[in-house]
C-alpha positions in Angstrom: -31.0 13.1 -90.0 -29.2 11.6 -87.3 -26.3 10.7 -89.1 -26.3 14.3 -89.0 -26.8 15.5 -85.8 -24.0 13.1 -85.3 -21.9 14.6 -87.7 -22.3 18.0 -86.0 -22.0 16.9 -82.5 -18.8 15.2 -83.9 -18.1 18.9 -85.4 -18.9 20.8 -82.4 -16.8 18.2 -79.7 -13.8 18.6 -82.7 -14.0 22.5 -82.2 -14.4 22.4 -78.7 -11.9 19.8 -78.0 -9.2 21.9 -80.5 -10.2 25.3 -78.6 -9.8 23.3 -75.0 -6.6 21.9 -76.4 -5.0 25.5 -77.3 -6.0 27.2 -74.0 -4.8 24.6 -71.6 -1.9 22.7 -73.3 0.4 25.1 -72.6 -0.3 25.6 -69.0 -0.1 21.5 -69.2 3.5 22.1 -70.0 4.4 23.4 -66.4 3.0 20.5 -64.6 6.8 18.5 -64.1 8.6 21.6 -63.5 6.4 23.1 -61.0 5.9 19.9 -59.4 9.3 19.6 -59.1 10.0 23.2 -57.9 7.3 22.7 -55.2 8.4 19.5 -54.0 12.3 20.2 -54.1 12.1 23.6 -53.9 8.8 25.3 -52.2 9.0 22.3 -49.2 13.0 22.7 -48.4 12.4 26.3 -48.0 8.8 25.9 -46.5 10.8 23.6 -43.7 13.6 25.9 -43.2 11.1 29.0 -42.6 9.3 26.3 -39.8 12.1 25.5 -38.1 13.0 29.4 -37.9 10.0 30.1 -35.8 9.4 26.5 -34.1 11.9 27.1 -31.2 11.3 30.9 -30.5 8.7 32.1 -28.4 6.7 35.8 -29.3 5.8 37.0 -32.8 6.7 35.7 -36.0 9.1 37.9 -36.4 11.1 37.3 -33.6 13.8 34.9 -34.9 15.1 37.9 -37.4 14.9 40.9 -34.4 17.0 38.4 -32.5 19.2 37.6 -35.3 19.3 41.3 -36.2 19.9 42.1 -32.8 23.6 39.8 -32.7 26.2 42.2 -33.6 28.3 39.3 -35.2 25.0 39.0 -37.5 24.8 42.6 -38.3 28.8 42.9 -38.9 28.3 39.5 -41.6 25.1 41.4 -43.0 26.6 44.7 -43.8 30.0 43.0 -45.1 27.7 40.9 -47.5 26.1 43.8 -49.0 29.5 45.7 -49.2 31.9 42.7 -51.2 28.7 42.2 -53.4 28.1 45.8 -54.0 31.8 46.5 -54.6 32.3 43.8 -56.7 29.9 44.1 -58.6 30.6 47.9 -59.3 35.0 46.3 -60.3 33.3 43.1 -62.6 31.3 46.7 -64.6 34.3 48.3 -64.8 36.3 45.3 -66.6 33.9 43.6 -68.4 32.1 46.7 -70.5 35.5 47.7 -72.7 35.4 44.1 -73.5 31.9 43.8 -74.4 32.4 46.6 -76.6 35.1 44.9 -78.4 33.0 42.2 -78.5 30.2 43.9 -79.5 31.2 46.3 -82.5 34.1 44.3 -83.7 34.9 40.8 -85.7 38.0 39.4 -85.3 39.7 36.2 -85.5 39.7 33.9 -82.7 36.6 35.5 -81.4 34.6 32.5 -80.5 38.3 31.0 -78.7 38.3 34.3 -76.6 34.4 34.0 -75.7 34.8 30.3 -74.5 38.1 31.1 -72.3 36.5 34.0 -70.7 33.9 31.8 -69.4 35.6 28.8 -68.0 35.8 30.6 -64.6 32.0 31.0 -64.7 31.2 27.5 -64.5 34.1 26.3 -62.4 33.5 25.6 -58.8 34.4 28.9 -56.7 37.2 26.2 -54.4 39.4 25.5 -58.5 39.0 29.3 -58.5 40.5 30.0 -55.5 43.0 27.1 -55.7 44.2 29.1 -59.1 44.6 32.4 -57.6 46.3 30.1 -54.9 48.9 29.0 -57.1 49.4 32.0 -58.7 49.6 34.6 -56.0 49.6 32.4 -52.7 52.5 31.9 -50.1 54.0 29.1 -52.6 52.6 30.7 -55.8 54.7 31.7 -58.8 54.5 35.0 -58.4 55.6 34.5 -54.7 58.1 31.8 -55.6 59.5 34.0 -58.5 60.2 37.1 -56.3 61.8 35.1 -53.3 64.4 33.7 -55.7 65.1 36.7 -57.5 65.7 39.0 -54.8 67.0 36.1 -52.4 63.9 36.9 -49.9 62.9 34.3 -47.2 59.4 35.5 -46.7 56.8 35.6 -49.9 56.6 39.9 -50.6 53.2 39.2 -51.5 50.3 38.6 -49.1 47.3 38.0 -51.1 45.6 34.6 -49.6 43.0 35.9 -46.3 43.2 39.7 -47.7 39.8 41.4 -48.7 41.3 42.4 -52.2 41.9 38.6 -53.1 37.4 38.0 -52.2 37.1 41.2 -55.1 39.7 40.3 -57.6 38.2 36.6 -57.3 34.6 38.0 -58.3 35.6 39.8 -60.8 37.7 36.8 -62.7 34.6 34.5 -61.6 31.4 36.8 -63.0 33.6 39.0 -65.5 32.2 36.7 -68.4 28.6 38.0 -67.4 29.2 41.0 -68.3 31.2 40.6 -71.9 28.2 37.8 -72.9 25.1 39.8 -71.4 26.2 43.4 -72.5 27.8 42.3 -75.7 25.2 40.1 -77.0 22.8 42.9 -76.8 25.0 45.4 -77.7 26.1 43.5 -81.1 22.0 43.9 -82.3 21.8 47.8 -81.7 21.1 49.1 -84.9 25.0 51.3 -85.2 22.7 53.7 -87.5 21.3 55.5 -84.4 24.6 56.6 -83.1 25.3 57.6 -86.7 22.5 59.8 -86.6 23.3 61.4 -83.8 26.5 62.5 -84.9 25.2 63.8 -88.0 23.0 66.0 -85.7 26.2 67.4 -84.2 27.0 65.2 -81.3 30.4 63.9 -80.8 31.2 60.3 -79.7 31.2 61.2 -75.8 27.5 62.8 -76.2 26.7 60.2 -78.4 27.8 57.4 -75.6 26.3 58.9 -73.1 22.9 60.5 -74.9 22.1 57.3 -77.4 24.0 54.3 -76.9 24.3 54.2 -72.7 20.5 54.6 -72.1 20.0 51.5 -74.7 22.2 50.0 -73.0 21.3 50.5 -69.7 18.6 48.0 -68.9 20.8 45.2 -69.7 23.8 47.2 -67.8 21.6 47.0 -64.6 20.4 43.6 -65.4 24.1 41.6 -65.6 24.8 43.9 -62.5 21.9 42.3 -60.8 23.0 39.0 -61.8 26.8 39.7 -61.0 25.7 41.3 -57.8 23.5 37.8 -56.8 26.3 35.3 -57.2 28.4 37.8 -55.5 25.9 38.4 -52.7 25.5 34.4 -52.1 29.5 33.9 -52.9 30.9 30.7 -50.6 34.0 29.0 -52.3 35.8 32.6 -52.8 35.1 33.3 -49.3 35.8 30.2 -47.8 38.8 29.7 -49.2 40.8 33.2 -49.8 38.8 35.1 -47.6 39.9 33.3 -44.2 38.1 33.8 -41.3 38.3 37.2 -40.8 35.9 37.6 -43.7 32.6 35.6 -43.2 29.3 36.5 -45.4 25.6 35.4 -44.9 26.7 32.2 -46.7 29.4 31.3 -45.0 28.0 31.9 -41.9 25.0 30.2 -42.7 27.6 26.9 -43.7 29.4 27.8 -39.9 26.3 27.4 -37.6 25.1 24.4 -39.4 28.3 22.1 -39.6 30.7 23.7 -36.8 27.7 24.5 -34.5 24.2 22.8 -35.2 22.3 26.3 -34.5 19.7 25.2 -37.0 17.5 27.8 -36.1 19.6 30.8 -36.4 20.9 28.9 -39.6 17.3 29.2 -41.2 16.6 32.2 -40.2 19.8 33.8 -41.7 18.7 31.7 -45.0 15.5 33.0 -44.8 16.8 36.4 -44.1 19.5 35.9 -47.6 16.2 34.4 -49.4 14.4 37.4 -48.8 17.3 39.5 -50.4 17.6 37.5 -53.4 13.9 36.9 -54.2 13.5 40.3 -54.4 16.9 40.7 -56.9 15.7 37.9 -59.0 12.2 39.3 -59.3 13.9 42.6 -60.5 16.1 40.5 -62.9 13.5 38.5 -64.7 11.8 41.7 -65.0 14.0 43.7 -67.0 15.2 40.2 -68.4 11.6 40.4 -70.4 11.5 43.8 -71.3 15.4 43.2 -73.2 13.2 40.6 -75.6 11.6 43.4 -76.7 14.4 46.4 -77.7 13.6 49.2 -80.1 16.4 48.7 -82.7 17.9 45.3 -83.4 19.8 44.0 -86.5 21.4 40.9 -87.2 25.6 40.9 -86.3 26.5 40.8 -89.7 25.4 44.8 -90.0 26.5 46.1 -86.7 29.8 44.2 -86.3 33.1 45.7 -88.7 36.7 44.6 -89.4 39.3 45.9 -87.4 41.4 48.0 -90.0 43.1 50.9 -88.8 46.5 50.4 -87.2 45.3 52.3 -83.6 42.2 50.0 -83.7 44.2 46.6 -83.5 46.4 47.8 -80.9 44.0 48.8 -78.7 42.1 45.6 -79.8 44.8 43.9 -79.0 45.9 45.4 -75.7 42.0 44.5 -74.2 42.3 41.0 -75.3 45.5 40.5 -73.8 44.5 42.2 -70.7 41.4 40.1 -70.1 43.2 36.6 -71.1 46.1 37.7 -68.7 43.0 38.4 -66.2 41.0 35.5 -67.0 43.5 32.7 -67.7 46.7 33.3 -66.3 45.0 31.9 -62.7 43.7 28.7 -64.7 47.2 28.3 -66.3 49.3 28.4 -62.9 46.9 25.8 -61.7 47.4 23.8 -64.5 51.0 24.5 -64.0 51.4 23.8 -60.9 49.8 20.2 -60.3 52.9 19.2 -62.6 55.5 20.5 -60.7 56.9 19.4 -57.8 56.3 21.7 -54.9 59.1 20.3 -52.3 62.6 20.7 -54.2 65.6 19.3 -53.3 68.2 21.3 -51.1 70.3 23.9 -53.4 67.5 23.8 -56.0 65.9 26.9 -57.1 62.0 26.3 -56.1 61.4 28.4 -59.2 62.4 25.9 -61.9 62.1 23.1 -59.0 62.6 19.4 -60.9 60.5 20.2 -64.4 57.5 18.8 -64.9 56.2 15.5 -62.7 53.2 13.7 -62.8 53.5 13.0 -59.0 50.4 13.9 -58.0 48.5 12.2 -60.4 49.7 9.3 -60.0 49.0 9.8 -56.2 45.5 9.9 -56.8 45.4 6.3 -57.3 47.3 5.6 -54.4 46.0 4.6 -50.6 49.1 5.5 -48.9 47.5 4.5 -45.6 46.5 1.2 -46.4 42.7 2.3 -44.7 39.7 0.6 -45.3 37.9 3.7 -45.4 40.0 5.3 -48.0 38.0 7.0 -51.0 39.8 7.1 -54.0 40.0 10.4 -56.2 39.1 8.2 -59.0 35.9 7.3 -57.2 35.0 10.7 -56.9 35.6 11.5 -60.6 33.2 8.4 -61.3 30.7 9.8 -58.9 30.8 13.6 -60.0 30.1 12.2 -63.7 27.6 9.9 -62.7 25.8 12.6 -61.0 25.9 14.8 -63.7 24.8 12.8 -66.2 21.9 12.7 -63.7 21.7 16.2 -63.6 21.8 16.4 -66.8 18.6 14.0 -67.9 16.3 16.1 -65.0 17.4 19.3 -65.7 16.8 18.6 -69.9 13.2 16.6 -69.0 12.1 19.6 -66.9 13.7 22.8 -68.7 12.3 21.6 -72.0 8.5 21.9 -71.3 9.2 24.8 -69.3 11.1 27.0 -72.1 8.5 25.7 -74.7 5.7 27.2 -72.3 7.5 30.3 -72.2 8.2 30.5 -76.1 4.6 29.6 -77.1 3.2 32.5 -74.8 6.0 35.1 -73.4 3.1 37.9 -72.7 0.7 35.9 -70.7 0.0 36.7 -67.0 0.5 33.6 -66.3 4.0 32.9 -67.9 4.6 36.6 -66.5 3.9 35.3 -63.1 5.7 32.0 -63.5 9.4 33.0 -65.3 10.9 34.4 -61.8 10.0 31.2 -60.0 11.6 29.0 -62.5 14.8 31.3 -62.0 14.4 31.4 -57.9 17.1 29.0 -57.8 19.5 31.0 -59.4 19.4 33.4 -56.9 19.0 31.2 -53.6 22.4 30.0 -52.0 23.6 26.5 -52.4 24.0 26.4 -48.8 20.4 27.4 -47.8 19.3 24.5 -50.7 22.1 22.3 -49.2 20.3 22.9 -45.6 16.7 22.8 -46.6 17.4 19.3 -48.0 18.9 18.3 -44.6 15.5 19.7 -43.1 12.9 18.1 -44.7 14.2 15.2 -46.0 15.2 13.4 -43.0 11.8 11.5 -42.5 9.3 9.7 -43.6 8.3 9.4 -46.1 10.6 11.6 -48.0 13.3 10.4 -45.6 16.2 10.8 -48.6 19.4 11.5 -46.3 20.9 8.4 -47.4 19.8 8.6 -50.8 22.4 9.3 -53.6 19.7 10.8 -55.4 20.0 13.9 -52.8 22.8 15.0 -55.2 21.3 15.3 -58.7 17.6 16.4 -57.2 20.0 19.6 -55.9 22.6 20.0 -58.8 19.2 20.0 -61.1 17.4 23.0 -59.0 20.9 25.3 -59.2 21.0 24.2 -63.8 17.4 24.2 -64.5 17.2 28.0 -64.3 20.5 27.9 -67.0 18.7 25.5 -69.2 15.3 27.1 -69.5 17.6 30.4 -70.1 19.8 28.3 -73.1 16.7 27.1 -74.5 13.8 29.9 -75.0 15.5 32.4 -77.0 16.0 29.2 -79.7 12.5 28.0 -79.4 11.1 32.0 -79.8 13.0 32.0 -82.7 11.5 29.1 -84.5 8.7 30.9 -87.5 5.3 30.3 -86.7 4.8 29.9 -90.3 6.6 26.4 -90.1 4.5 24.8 -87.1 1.5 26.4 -88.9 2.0 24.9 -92.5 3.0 21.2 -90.5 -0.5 21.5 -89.1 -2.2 21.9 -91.9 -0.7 18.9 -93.6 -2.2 17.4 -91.0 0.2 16.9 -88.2 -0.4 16.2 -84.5 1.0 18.7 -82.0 3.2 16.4 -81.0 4.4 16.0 -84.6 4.8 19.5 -85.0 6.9 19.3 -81.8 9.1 16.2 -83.2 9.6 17.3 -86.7 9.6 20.8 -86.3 10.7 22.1 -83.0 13.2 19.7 -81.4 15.4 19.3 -85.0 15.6 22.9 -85.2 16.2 23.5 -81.2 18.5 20.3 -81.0 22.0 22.8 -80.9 20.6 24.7 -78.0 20.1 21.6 -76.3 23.6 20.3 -76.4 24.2 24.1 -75.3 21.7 23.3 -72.1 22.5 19.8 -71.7 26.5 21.2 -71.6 25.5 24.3 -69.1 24.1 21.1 -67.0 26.9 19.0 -66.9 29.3 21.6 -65.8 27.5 23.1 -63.5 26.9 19.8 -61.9 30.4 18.8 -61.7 31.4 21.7 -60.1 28.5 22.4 -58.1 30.1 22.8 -54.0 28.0 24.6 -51.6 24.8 22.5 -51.5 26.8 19.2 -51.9 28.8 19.9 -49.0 26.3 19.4 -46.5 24.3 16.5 -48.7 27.0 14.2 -49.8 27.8 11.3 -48.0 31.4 10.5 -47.2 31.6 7.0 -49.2 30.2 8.5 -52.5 32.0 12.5 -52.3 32.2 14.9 -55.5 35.5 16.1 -57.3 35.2 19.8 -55.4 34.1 17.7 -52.1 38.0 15.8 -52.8 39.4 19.2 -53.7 38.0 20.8 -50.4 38.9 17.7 -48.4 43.2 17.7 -49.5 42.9 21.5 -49.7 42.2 21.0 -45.9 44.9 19.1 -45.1 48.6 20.3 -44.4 51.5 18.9 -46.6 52.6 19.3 -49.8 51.3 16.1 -51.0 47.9 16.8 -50.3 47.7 20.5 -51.7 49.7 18.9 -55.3 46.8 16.4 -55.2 44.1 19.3 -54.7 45.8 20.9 -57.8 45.8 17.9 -60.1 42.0 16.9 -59.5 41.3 20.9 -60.0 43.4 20.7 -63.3 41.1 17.9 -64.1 37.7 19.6 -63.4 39.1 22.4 -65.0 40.2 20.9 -68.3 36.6 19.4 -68.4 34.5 23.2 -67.9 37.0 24.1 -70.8 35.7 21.0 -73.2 32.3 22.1 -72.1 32.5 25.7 -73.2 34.0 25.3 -76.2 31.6 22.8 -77.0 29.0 25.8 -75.9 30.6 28.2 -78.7 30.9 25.7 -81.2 27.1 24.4 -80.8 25.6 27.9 -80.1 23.2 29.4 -82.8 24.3 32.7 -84.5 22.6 36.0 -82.9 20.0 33.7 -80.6 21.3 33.5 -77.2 20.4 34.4 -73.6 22.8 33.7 -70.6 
């Protein structure tokens, strides 16, 4: 008998352990990312929102009536909104005739035209603006090229510190959104409904417009949101080609902490940008859910044809010419242009000045000074990879559990509730994370300001949200029918997890651990208010000769952006090649 009762309470302790197990394992999973988020997230931004109110006197909301009340402020506010909203609207306008093509279409070199579309994306926004700076710039090609064929002293073309060279730059940097977002989606609409349509009598313009644009338009709206968020927090672009007539929110936010220590009216404009984009990311998480769940969706192999007529190649490939002269013709002046010399000798055409050099490479090993202080672009290189290799061990160790929480159980409250905080980072500026770092850790005991672990603990916030992105559509599409029959054979949840889910999920993790890598070695806005001079980045270098007259330093400012660049191009190349066939999120 009371091996029995034993037995049962065994039974009943199983049952209730199993039952306990399944409710609150998965909420278990959120633990080290939310920790994380709170402590490196929540507390920077806690401390910048205290420091906005500590040195004003009346109500709360007196730093932002003051702030609103600056004309400069208001000028900077309605300027942000404009460039965002602008180019946003000129990124739509070029990206969705390529996502079409993209969409409806299989063609060779497909994956080759996917991957150089989206270097710019993961480049640092300073190699972006050093390429349209080679191309179009005072000593550009363009520029160089026109002054020697019509004998012109001055360059015909002013592009650098113009408002048209902040919306051209946007539209090269987020024009990848677009074609992967919109495509993707666009590739699993089921081609029959439009088919249908026209059978009823509608041509292809009703059929567009009636059918296929209001499928469509939730994902439209939500790669504008996105577009319009990196736009809205842009800082390299403006920095750089924008000049100081142009100045937005982040920039500005960047000016009063470095040039003039306002700290408060710093935090307060962050607070002010945060506000903005909480609200955006909210709205894109939100319409981000509802495209898991579309009405019509095949696999590619159905809704994707051959190009056969003569009419449809041309056009096919006019588009593709048009958006690799768009998207790669900046990259390829950069490239080169950090291997020709940019000083030629008198009576030498500037054009065609001395071929190809490796000047300013080898420059980057040189201390021409002879100072003490001198950091070495090498050092830099070694720093930026270190770091990322950081950045990417965090980002993997805290995206993982996350994604796998939001795979397990997409329609819970709770995961409802949770998915826009995990992507909050994506839509705060690296200035205002750059600055709430500066904040609170700069005492005890979290005193990290001469810590070189500043660096990755940032570079992880801005690539978790991309690796929790890369890695849930994978782990949704893993059959429950396999973890089911692994369990009863008798295998652990963690077994299940080892032998089932991480073999099957290990390409989207090279995908995530890629996504991290890059981002990290181009990541500039945060860093430059966190890094310390000894140990500085490969954009930090970049930003540093870039600020510096002379020839020499602007050639070295192109080779090390050559050399960042030629990495993001390994990395997404490695992204298309390791990516899983129709499974994918951006």
């Amino acid at each position: 008998m009371a091996a029995g009762v034993d037995r049962d309470s065994v039974e009943v302790n199983s049952k209730f352990f199993t039952s306990s197990y399944k409710k609150y394992a998965p909420h278990a999973l959120w633990l080290a990312p939310l920790a994380f988020l709170g402590l490196f997230y929540f507390y920077p931004m806690g401390s910048i929102l205290e420091i906005s109110f500590s040195r004003i006197e009346g109500s709360q909301a007196a730093p932002f009536i003051q702030a609103l009340a600056s004309e400069r402020v208001r000028r900077v506010l309605g300027f942000t909104f404009f460039q965002a909203s602008l180019s946003t609207a000129l990124t739509l306008l070029v990206g969705l005739p390529g996502a079409y093509l993209l969409a409806r279409y299989d063609f060779r070199g497909k994956s080759l035209l996917r991957a150089l579309t989206g270097i710019a994306f993961v480049l640092p926004t300073l190699v972006v603006a050093a390429a349209f700076n080679a191309m179009l710039g005072p000593r550009g090609w363009v520029n160089v090229g026109l002054m020697e064929l019509f004998d012109l002293s001055q360059p015909p073309i002013q592009f650098i510190n113009t408002f048209s060279a902040i919306l051209i730059a946007h539209v090269f940097y987020n024009t990848t959104i677009v074609l992967r977002m919109v495509g993707d989606y666009w590739s699993h609409i089921d081609p029959r409904m439009g088919q249908a349509a026209q059978v009823l009598g509608a041509n292809r313009l009703q059929t567009l417009l009636r059918v296929i644009l209001p499928l469509l338009m939730p994902v439209i709206i939500t790669a504008a949101l996105l577009v319009f968020i990196f736009n809205f927090t842009s800082f390299g672009v403006i920095l750089v080609l924008g000049g100081p007539r142009f100045a937005t929110l982040e920039v500005e936010i960047f000016y009063q902490t470095v040039s003039l220590f306002n700290l408060p009216l710093a935090a307060t404009l962050s607070i002010l940008q945060l506000a903005c984009t909480l609200i955006l990311t909210i709205l894109y998480t939100r319409l981000s859910a509802k495209l898991t769940r579309p009405l019509s969706l095949r696999p590619r192999k159905y809704t994707q044809r051959k190009l056969t007529s003569w009419r449809s190649k041309l056009l096919a490939a006019l588009l593709v010419i048009m958006l690799l002269g768009m998207l790669t013709a900046p990259l390829i002046a950069l490239a080169a242009r950090s291997f020709t010399r940019l000083d030629p000798e008198p009576g030498q055409h500037a054009f065609f000045a001395s071929g190809l050099t490796l000047d300013f490479y080898k420059e980057l090993t040189t201390n021409r000074r002879g100072s003490l202080f001198y950091v070495s672009p090498l050092t830099a290189i070694a720093v930026s990879t270190g770091y990322a290799a950081a950045t990417v061990f965090l980002a993997l160790a805290l995206g993982l559990p996350a994604a796998w929480a939001l795979a397990r159980n997409s329609n819970s409250k709770f995961n409802r509730f949770i998915d826009p905080i995990i992507m909050l980072p994506l839509g705060t500026s690296a200035v205002t994370l750059g600055l709430g770092f500066i904040v609170a850790f700069n005492r005890p005991p979290l005193d990290l300001r001469a810590s070189i672990l500043l660096i990755p603990l940032a570079h992880t916030l801005v690539a978790l949200p991309f690796v929790v992105r890369s890695l849930t559509p994978s782990l949704r599409s893993i059959r429950p029918r396999l973890r089911q029959a692994a369990q009863v054979m008798g295998a652990s949840p963690m077994q299940v997890f080892r032998h089932i889910d991480l073999p099957m999920v290990g390409r989207a993790l090279l995908v995530a651990a890629t996504f991290a890598f890059t981002i990290s070695l181009g990541e500039f806005g945060a860093t430059a208010l966190i890094a310390r001079p000894e140990y500085p980045t490969i954009p930090i270098m970049i930003y540093r000769f870039i600020s510096q007259p002379g020839a020499l330093n602007y050639g070295q400012a192109l080779a090390l952006s050559t050399i960042l660049m030629a990495a993001t191009a390994a990395g997404m190349l490695a992204i298309e090649r390791f990516r899983i066939a129709d499974v994918g999120e951006f």
